[in-house]
N, C-alpha and C positions, 0 to 999 in steps of 0.2 A: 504494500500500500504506500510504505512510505517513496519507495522510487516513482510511481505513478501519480501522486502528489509532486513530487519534485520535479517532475517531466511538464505537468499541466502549469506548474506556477511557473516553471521557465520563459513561458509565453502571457501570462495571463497575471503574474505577481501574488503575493501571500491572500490573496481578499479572491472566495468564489461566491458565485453565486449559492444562495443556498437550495433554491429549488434546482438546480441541476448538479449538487452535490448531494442531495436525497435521492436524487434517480441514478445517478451511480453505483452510490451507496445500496441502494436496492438491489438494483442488479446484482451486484456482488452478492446478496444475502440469496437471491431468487437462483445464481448459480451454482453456491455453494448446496444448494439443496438437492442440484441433481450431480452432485460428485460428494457423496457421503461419502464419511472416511477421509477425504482433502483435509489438513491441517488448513481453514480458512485466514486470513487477516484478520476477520470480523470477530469483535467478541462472543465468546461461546450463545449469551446469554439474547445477542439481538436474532440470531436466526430463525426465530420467529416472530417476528417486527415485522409488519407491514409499511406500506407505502408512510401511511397516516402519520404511523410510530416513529420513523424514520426521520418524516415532515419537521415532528414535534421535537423532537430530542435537536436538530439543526437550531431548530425557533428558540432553543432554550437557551443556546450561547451564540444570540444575535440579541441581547437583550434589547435596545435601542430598534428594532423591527429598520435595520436598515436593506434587508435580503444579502448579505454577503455575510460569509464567515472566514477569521483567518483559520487555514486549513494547520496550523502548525496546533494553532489552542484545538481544533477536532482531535487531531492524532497523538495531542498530548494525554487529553481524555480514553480515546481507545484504548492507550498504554495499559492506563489505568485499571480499564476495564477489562483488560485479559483475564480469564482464569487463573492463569498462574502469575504469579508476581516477577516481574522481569529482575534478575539477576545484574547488582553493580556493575557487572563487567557491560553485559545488554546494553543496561542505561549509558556509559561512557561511550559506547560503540554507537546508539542513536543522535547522541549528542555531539560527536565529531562528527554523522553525517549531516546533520542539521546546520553543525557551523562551514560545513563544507559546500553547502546549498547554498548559504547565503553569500558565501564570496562569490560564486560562480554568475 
């Protein structure tokens, strides 16, 4: 997820829209449903999140209803929201490739 974020903000900068970041996002959950078994990107726990659910949980770190979200504060959240707790070493490893995005 994280390269696919960093590929789209190369053209488009830290700020997405948020309705075309819920259809994304969707998508990914609507695929991972037909490859059970896939170690997904998406937290264990949205893979049954509809369109709606998706919509809402965007809307919720857009407080100010501007329709864009920085996708860095999204995927900082997903971190989060892994089942398993990302290991130091992880976090140092997402945090070099973060600051390596921003030089770029």
């Amino acid at each position: 997820m994280l390269a696919e974020f960093t590929s789209i903000a190369a053209s488009t900068g830290d700020l997405m829209q948020s309705r075309e970041l819920a259809a994304l996002l969707y998508s990914k959950i609507k695929n991972s449903w037909h490859f059970k078994g896939f170690d997904s990107a998406m937290p264990e726990d949205w893979n049954c999140f509809g369109y709606a659910e998706i919509n809402q949980m965007i809307r919720n770190i857009d407080p100010k209803n501007t329709g864009y979200v920085n996708w860095r504060t999204l995927i900082s959240y997903m971190i989060l929201l892994r089942s398993k707790v990302p290991s130091a070493k992880e976090i140092s490893r997402i945090e070099k490739m973060l600051k390596e995005s921003e030089v770029s």
